[in-house]
C-alpha positions in Angstrom: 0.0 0.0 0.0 1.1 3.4 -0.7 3.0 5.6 1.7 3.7 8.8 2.6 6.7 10.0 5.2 7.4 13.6 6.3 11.0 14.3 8.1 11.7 17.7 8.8 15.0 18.6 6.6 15.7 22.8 8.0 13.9 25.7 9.5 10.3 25.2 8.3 11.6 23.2 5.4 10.2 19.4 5.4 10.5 16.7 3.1 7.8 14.0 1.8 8.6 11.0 0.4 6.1 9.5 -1.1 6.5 5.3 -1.5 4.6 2.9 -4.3 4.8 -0.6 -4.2 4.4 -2.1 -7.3 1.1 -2.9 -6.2 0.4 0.2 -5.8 0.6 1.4 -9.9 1.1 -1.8 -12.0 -2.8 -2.6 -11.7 -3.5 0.7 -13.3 -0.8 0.4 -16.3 -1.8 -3.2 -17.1 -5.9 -1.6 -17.6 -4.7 1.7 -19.1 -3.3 -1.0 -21.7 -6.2 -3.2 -22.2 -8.0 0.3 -22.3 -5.6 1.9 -25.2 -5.8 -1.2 -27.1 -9.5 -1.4 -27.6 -9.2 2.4 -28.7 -5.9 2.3 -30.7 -6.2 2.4 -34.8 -2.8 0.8 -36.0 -2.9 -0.4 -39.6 -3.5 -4.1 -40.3 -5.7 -4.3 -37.1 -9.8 -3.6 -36.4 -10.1 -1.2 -34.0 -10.0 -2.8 -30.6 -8.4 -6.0 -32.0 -5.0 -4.9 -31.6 -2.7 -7.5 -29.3 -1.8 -5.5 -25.7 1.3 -6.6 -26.3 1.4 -4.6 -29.1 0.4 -1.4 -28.0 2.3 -2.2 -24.5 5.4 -2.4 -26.7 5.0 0.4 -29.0 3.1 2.7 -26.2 3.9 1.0 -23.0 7.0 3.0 -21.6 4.9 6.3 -22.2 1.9 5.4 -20.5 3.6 3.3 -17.3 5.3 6.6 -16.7 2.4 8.4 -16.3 0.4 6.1 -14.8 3.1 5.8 -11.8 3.4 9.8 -11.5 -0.1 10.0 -12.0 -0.2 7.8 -8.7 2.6 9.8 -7.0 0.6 12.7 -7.2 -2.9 11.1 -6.1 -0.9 10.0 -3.2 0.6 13.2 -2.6 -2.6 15.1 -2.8 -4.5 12.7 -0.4 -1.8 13.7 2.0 -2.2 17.2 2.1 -5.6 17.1 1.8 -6.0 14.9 5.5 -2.8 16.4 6.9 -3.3 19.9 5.8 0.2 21.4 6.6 0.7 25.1 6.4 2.6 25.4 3.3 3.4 28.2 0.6 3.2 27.5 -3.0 3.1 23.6 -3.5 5.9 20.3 -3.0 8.8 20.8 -5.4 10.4 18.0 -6.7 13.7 16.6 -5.2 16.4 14.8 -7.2 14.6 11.7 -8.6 15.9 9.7 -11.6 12.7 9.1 -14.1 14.9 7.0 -15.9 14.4 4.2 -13.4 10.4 3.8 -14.2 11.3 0.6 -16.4 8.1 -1.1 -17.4 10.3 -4.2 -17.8 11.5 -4.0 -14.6 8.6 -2.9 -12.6 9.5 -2.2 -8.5 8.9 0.0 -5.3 9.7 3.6 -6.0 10.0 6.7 -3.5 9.6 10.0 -4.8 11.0 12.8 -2.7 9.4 16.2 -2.3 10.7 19.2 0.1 7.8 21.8 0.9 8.5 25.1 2.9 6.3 25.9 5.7 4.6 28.8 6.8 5.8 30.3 9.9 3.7 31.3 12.8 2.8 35.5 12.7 3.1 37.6 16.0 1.4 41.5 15.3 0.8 43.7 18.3 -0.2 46.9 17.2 -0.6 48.1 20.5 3.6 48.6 20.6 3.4 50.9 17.5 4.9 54.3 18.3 3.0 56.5 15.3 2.3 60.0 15.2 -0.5 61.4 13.5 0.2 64.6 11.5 -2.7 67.1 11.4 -2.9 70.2 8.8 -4.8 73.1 10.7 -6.9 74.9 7.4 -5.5 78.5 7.3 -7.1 82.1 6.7 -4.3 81.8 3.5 -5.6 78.0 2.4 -9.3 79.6 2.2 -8.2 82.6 0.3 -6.4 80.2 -2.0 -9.5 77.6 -3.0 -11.7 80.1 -3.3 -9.6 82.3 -5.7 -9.0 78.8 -7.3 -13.2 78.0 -7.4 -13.6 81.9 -8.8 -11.5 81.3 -11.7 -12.9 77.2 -12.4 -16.3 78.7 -12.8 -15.6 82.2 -14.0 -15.8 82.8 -18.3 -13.0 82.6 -20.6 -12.3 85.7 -22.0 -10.6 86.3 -25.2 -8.1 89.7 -25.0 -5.9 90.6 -27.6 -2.7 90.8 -25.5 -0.9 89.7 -22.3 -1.8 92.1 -19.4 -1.5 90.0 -16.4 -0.2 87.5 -14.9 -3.9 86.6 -14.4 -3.7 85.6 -18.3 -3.7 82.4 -19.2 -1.5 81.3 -22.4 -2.1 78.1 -24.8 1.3 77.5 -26.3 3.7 75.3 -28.3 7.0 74.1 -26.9 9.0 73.2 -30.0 12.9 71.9 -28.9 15.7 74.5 -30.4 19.4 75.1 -29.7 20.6 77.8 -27.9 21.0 79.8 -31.0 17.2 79.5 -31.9 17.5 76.9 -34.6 15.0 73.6 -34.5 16.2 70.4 -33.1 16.1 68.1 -35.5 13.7 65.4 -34.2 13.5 67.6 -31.2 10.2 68.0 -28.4 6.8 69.9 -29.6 4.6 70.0 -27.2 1.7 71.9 -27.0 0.6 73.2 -23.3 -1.8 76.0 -21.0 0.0 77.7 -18.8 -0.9 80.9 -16.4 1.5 83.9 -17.1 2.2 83.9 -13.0 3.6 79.8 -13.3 6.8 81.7 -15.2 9.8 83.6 -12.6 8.6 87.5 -12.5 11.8 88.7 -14.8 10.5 86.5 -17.3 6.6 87.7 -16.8 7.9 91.0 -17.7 9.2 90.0 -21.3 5.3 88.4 -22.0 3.4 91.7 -21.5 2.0 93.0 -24.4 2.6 89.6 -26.2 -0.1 88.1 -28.1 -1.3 85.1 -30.6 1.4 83.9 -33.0 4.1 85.9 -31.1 6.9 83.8 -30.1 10.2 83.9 -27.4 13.1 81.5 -26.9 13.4 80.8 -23.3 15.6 78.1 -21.3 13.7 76.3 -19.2 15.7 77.0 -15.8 15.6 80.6 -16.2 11.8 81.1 -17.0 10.3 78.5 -14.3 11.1 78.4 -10.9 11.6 74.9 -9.3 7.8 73.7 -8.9 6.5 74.8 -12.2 9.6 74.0 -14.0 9.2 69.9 -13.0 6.0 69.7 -13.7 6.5 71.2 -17.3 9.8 69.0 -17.7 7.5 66.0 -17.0 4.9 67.2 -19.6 7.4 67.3 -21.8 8.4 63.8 -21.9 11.9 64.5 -20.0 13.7 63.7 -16.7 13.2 65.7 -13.9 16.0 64.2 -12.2 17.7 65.0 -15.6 20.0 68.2 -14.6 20.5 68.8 -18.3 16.8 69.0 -18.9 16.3 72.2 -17.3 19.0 73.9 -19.6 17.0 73.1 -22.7 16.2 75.7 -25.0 12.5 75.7 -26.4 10.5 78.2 -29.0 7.5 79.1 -26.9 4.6 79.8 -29.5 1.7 81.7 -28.2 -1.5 80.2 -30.0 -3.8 81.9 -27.7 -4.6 84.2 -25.3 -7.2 84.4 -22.4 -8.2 86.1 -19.4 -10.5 84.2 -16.7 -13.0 86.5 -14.9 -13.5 85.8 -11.7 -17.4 84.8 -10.4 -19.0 87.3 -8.0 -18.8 85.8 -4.4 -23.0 85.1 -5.0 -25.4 83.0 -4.2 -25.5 81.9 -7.6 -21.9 80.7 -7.3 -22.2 79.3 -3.7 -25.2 77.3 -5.1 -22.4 75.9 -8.0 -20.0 75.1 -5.5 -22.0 73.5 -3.1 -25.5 72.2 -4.6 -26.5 70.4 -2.0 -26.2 73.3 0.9 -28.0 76.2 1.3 -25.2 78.9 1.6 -26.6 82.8 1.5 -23.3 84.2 2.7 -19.8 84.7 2.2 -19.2 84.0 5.9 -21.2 80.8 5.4 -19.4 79.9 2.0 -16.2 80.3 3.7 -16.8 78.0 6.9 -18.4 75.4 4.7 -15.2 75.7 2.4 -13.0 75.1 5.4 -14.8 72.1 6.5 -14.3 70.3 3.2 -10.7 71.3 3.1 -10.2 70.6 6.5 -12.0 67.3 5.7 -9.1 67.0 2.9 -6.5 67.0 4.8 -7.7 64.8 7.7 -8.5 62.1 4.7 -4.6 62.9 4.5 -3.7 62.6 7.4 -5.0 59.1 7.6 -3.4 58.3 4.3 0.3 58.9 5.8 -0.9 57.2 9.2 -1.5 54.2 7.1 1.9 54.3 5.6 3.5 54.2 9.0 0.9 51.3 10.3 1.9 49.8 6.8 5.9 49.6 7.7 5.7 48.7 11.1 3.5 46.0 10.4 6.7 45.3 7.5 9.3 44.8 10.0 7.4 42.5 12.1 10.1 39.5 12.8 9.1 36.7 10.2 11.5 33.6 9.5 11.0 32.0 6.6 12.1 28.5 4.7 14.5 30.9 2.1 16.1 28.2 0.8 12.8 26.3 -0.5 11.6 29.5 -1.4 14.7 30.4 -3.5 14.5 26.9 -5.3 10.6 27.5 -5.9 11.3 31.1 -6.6 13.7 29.7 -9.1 11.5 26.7 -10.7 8.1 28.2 -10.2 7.4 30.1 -13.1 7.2 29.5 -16.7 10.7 29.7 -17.3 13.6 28.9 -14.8 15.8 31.8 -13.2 19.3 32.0 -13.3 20.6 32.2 -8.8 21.4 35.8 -9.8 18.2 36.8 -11.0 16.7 35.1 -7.8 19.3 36.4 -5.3 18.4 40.0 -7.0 14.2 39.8 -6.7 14.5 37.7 -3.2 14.2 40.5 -0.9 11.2 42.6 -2.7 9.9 38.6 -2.6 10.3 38.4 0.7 8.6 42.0 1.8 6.1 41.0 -0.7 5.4 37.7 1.0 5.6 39.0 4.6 2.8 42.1 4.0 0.7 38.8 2.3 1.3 36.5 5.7 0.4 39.7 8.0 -2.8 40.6 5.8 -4.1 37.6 5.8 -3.8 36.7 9.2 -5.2 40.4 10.2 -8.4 40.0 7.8 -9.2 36.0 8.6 -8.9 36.7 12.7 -11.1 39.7 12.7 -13.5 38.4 9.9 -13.0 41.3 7.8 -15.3 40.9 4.6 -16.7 42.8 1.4 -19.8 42.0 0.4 -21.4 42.1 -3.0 -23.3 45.0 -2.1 -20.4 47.0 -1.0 -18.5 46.2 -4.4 -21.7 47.6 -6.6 -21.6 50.5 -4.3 -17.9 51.3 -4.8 -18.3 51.1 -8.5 -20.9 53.7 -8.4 -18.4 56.3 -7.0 -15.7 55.1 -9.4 -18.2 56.1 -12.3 -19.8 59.3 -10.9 -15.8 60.4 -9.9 -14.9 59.5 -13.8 -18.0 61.6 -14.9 -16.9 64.2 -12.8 -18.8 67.1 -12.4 -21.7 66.2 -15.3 -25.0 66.6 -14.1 -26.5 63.2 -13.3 -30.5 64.3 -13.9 -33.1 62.5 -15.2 -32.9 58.9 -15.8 -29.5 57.2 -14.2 -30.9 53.8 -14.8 -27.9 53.2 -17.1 -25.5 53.2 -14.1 -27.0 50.1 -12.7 -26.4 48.1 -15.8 -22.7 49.6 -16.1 -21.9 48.4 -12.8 -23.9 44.6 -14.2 -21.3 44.3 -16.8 -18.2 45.2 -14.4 -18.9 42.9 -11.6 -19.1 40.2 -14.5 -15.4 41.1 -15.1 -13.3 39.3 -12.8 -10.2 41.5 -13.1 -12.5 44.4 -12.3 -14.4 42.9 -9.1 -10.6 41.5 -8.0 -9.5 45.1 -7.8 -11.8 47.0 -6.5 -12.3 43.7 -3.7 -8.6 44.4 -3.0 -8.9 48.2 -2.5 -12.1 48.1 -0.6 -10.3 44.5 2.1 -7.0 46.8 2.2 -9.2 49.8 2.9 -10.7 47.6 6.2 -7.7 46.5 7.3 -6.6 49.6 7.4 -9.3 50.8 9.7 -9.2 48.0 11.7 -5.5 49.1 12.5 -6.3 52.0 13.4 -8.6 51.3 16.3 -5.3 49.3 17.8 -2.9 52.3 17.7 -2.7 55.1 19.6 -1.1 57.8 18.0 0.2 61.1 19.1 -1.0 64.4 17.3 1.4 66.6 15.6 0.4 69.9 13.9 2.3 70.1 10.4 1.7 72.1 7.1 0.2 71.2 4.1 3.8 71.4 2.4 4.8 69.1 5.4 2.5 66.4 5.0 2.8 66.4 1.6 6.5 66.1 1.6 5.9 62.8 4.1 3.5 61.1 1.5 6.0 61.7 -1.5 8.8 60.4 0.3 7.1 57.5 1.4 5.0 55.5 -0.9 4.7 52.1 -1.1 
């Protein structure tokens, strides 16, 4: 009768040798025979009159190997199924010679397999030392978005030529030397850009400008820091790239407008905030600082997250690395080179420890998305890509959008992910206890930049 051994071989690393008598197979093979010979169509025979011996010479060897590894894993299978070991991946292989399943010569056979277990997961939030970074909305923030809601709903005006820095210019960046002349194969680019996003000594040289004009400018010397990465990155370049600030570009003006500001009415209060009814500037502006206070909190818990996110990531984790090199090595489509494995093992490991921590977090306090919460999340994504269009009238067409994505797997997988990491999240949160630190917007954007994962 079949067998199966486990011997412990290293640190979570075990090894299972699974034993087949000849018993065990050889009833199988001899059928499979009888079996292929009733079906086999070899020329001077009826079908199913063809001798077994026939077929067992001409086909035998191929099917008594698979009939024994066909045991083998039956056998291994069984095992794992009543056992249940904690495992990753599934049993590799160990050095076995195929070459000795000799249907002349049938006999007992062990195959060897080595399996890497998974090792036992100790979190305590509780010892997390995390600091929550709070943005207090200033008089300046308020001043700021509302200028910025003015302008988003005020009209588009068409002047002639640049008189403020107010203006805003549609242009054309086409690549030239420092001389002027075109780069062969060189940048265009066409872009909007405010006349105040350029340095003042260059603001000075647009007045009066208008459409068609044009002005060589270096991109170091006409865009301060800020401005001048984001442009570098419209362009196509490398912000990191010193040399792409000192390019030279012909700056075509193709057009020239002028926002007006909206009136600070009830009419635009009513824009900015349908669902409120806001008959004051005074209320306009407290409303507008709780949504950008409400901002920056969501931030807040963003960058809290990160920091539950690492400490969780240096929880102490042993792990079988030599199985999980070798599988690491054999388990995909094509076999690694040791280098390519030593270089990807520790983003592997990281990767493997956040998936041992999740899943241990989320299957001991139940956490769960339902169907319900997945149709609901797929709403927002549509009405956030939609944007600002006005949903009246007959929506009915949303229902049977979100139909059609939670019939696409890759879709319901993602937004599943987002929505259990989201839980997790909050779950964590109720076991820390963080200490409050009043930072700047600049501040706490700085944090999240330099620490995404």
């Amino acid at each position: 009768m079949a067998e199966v051994t486990r011997e412990n071989i290293g640190l979570l690393h075990d090894k299972l040798t699974v034993k087949l008598s000849k018993e065990d197979y050889y009833p199988s093979f001899e059928k499979s025979i009888k079996e292929y010979s009733k079906k086999a169509n070899i020329p001077g025979f009826r079908k199913g009159m063809v001798p077994a011996g026939m077929v067992k010479k001409m086909y035998g060897a191929s099917v008594y190997y698979d009939v024994v590894i066909k045991e083998v894993e039956k056998e291994i299978q069984n095992y794992l199924t009543k056992e249940k070991p904690d495992f990753f991946a599934q049993p590799l292989p160990m050095s076995t010679d195929l070459r000795n399943l000799d249907m002349n010569e049938p006999a007992d056979y062990e195959f060897p397999f080595e399996i890497g277990l998974k090792p036992q997961v100790d979190i305590d939030l509780s010892k997390a030392k995390l600091t929550i970074h709070k943005v207090k909305v200033s008089e300046e923030m308020i001043k700021e978005e509302t200028e910025r809601l003015q302008n988003r709903h005020g009209k588009m005006l068409d002047p002639e030529i640049v008189t403020s820095e107010e203006n805003v210019l549609n242009v054309n960046f086409a690549e030239v030397d420092a001389e002027g002349n075109p780069v062969q194969d060189g940048i265009s680019k066409d872009n909007s850009l405010l006349v105040k996003y350029f340095t003042p000594s260059f603001r000075d040289q647009l007045m009066g400008k208008k459409k068609e004009d044009s002005i060589v400018l270096q991109l170091n010397k006409a865009f301060e820091k800020k401005e001048r990465e984001w442009l570098i990155n419209d362009l196509g370049l490398n912000k990191d790239d010193e040399a792409a600030s000192d390019k030279n570009f012909k700056m075509t003006i193709t057009k020239v407008g002028l926002v007006e500001k909206r009136e600070l009415d009830e009419e635009f209060f009513k824009e900015v905030f349908p669902a409120k009814e806001i008959k004051t500037e005074e209320e306009f502006r407290n409303e507008l600082k709780d949504e950008i206070q409400k901002h920056w909190d969501a931030q807040s818990r963003v960058q809290l997250h990160d920091q539950i996110y690492h400490f969780l990531l240096d929880t102490q984790i042993q792990f079988p690395d030599e199985f999980l090199k070798r599988w690491l090595q054999r388990g995909g489509e094509k076999e690694k080179s040791a280098e390519e494995v030593d270089a990807e093992f520790p983003s592997f490991i990281n990767q493997l420890t956040w998936t041992l921590i999740s899943d241990k977090i989320i299957k001991e306090n139940n956490l769960e998305v339902s169907d319900e919460e997945l149709r609901e999340n797929m709403k927002k994504e549509i009405l956030q890509y939609f944007g600002q269009m006005k949903m009246d009238g007959d929506t009915s067409w949303i229902e049977s959008y979100v139909d059609r994505m939670m019939k696409e797997e890759k879709q319901v997988d993602a937004s599943y992910r987002r929505l259990i990491t989201d839980k997790l999240f909050t779950w964590s949160e109720g076991q820390v206890k963080p200490q409050e630190k009043e930072v700047s917007a600049e501040e706490l954007t700085a944090m999240q930049h330099n620490h995404q994962h």
